[in-house]
N, C-alpha and C positions, 0 to 999 in steps of 0.2 A: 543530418538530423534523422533520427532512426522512427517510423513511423507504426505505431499500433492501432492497428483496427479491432474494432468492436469485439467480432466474430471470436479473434484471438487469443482478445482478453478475457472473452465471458468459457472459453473453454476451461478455463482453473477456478471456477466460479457460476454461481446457479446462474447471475445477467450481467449482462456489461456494468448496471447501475454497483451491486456489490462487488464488481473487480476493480472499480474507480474506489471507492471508501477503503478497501482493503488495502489497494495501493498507496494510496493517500495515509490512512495509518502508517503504514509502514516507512513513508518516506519521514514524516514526523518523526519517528524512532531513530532512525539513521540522522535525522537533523543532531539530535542529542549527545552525539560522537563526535571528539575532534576530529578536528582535520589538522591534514600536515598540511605546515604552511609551502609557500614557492611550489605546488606541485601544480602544474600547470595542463590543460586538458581533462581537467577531472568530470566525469558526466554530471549531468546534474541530478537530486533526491530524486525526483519525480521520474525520473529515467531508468535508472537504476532501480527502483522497486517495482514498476511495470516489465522489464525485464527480468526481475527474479518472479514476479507471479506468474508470467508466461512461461518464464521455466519448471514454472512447479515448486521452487524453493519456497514459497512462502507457504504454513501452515496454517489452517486458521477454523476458527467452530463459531457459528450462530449461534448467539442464545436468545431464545426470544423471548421478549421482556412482560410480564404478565400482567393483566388489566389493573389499572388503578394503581400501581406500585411506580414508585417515584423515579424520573429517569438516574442514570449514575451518578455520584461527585465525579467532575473530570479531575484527573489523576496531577498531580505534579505541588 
């Protein structure tokens, strides 16, 4: 099991708390995608998108949401 410290994660990200939501987004995205069936050893979302933030592969922009304005419709 491959193990992410804080420090590591918050380097691709202002704190650790925004490199945890980011990743998380992103695992969600990837949930969205089949999977081939019988492939056996496959890592899991949550892995696989803490590994591409740590790489830097994942892109991403704050917007900060401005007083009194209603939070988003979630998407789907």
């Amino acid at each position: 099991m491959q193990v992410f410290t804080p420090d590591e994660i918050a380097e691709r990200a202002t704190n650790k708390y925004l490199a945890v939501l980011v990743a998380a987004k992103y695992a969600r995205l990837l949930n969205e995608f089949p999977r081939i069936p019988g492939r056996s050893g496959e890592k899991k979302l949550t892995t696989r998108a803490l590994e591409e933030l740590s790489g830097g592969n994942i892109g991403f922009d704050v917007v900060p949401r401005r007083r009194g304005a209603p939070a988003p419709a979630p998407e789907g």
